[in-house]
Backbone as CSV, one residue per row, in Angstrom:
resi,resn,N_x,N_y,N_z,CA_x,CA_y,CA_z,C_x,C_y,C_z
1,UNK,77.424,-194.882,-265.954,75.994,-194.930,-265.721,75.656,-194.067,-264.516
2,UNK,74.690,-193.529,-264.466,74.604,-192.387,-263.102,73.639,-193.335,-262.814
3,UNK,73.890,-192.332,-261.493,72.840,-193.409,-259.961,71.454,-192.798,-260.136
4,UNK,70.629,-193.885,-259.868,69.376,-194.083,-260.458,68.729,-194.180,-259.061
5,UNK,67.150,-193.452,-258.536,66.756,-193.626,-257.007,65.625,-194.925,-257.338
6,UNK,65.437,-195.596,-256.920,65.069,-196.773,-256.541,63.165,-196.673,-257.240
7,UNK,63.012,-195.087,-257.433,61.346,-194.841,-258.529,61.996,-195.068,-258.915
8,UNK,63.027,-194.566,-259.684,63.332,-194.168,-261.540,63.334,-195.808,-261.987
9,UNK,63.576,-196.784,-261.573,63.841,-197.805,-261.885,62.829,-198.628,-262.308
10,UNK,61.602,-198.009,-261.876,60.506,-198.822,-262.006,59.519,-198.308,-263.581
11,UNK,59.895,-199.363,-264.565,59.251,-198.730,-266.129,57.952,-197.739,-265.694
12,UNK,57.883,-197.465,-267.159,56.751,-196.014,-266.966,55.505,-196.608,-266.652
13,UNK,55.403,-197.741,-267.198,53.713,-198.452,-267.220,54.126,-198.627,-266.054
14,UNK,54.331,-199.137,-265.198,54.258,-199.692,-264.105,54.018,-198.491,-262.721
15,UNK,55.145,-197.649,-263.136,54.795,-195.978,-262.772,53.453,-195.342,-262.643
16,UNK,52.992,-195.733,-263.929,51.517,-195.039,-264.576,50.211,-195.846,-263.471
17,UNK,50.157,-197.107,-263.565,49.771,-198.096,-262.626,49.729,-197.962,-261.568
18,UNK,50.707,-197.478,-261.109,50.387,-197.251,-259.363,49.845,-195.786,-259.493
19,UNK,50.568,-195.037,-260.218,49.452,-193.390,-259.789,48.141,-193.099,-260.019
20,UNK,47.659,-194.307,-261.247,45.945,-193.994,-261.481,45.432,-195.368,-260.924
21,UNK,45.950,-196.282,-260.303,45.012,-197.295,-259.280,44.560,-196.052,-258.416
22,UNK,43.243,-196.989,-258.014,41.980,-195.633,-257.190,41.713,-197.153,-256.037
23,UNK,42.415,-197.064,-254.854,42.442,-197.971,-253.976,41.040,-197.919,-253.379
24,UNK,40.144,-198.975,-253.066,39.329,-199.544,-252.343,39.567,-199.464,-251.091
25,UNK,38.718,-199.044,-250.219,39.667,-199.232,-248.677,38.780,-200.146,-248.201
26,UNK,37.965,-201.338,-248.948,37.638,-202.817,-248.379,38.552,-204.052,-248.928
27,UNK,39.514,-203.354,-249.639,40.269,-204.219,-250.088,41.667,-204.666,-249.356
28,UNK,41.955,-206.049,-250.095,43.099,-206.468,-248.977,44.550,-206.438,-250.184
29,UNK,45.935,-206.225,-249.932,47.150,-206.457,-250.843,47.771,-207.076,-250.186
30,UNK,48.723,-208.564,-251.666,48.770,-209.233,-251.015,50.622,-208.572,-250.731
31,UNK,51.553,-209.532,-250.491,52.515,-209.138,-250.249,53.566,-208.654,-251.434
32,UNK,52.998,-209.395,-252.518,53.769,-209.137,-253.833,53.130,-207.844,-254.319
33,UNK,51.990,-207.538,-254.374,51.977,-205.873,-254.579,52.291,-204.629,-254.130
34,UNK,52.961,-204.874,-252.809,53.431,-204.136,-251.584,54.934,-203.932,-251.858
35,UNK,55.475,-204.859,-252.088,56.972,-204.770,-252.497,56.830,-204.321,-254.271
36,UNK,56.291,-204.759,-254.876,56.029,-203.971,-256.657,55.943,-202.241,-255.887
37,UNK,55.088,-201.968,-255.311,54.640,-200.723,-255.217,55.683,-199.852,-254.554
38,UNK,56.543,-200.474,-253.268,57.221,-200.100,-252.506,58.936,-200.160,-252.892
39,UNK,58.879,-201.237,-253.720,60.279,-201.202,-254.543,61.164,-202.008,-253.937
40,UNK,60.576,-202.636,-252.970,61.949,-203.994,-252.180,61.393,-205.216,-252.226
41,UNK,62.482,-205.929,-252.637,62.214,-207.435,-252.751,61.603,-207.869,-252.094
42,UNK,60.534,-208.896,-252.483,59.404,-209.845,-251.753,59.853,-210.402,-250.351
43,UNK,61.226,-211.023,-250.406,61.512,-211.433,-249.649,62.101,-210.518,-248.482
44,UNK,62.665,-209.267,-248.483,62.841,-208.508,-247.324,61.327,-208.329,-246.856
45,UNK,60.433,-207.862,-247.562,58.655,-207.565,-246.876,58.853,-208.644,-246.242
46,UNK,58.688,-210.324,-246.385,58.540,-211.362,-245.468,60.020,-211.277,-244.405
47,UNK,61.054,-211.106,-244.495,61.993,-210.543,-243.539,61.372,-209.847,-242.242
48,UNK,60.912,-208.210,-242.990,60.145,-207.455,-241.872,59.075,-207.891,-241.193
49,UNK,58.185,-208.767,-242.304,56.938,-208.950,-241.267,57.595,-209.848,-239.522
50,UNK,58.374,-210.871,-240.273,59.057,-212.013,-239.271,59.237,-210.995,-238.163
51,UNK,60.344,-209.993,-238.519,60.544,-209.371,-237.453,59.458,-208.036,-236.445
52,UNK,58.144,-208.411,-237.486,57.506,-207.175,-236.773,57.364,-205.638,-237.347
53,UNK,57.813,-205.343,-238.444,58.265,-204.212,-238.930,57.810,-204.128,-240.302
54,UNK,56.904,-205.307,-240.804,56.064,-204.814,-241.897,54.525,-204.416,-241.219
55,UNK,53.724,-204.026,-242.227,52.881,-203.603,-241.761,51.856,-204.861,-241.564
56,UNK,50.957,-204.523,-240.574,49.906,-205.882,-240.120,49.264,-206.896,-241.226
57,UNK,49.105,-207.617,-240.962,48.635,-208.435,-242.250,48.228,-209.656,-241.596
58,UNK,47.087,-210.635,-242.034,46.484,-211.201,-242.339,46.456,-212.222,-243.273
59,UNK,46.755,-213.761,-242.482,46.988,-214.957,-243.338,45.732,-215.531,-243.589
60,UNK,45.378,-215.685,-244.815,44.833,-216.187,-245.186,45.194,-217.536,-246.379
61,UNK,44.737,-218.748,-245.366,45.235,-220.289,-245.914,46.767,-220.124,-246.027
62,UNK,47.740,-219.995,-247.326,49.048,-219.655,-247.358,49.457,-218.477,-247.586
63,UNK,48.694,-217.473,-248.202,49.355,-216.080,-248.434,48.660,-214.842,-247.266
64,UNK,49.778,-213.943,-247.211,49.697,-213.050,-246.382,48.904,-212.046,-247.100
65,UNK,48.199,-210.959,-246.542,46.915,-209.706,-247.011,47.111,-208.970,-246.107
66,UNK,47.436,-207.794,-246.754,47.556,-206.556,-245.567,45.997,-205.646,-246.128
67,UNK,45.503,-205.090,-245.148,44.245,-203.988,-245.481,45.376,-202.664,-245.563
68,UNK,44.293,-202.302,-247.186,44.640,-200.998,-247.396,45.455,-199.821,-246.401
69,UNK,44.128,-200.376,-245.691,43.987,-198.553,-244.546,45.364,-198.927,-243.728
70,UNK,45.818,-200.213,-243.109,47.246,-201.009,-242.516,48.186,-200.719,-243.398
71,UNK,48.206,-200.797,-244.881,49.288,-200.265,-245.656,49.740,-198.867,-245.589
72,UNK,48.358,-198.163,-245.738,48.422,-196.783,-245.890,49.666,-196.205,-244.202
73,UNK,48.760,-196.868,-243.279,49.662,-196.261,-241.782,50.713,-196.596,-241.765
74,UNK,51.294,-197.713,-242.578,52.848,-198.503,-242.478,53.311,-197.285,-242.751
75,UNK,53.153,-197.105,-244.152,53.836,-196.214,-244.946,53.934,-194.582,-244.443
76,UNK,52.563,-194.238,-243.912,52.793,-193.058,-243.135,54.152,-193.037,-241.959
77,UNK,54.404,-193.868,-240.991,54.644,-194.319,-239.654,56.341,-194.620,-240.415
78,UNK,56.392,-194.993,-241.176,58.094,-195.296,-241.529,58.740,-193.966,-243.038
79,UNK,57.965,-192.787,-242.863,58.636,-191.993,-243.822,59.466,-191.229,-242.925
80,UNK,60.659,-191.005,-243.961,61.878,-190.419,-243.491,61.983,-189.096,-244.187
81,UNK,62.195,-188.173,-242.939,61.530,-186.124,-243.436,62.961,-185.820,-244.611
82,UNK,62.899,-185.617,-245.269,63.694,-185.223,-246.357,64.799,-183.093,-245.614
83,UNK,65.965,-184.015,-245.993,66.894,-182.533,-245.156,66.868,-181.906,-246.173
């Protein structure tokens, strides 16, 4: 079986889904769409937040909500420059 990068893994619909969502930037995601989108288990995102190293978020009653525009900078702020 050849090694597969951590997109390829994710079916095509699901693929398709994240490239034509047209994000709201009054909107909030909760933690399970962050790891769908980002490709690591639910439970490392709650790992990082513990430690500080997910992106900001916002409890609301029991579940956590990160704002868009907070996702968007995570993700800017932790890319790694390709050699």
């Amino acid at each position: 079986m050849a090694k597969c990068k951590k997109w390829q893994l994710l079916s095509r619909t699901s693929k398709a889904k994240i490239r034509s969502r047209k994000f709201d930037m009054n909107k909030f995601l909760s933690f399970e769409e962050i790891s769908e989108h980002v490709g690591i288990p639910l439970r490392t995102l709650y790992y990082l937040q513990k430690q500080g190293l997910a992106p900001v978020a916002y409890k609301f009653g029991k579940a956590y909500r990160v704002h868009i525009s907070d996702y968007a900078n995570w993700l800017v702020l932790n890319r790694v420059p390709m050699r």
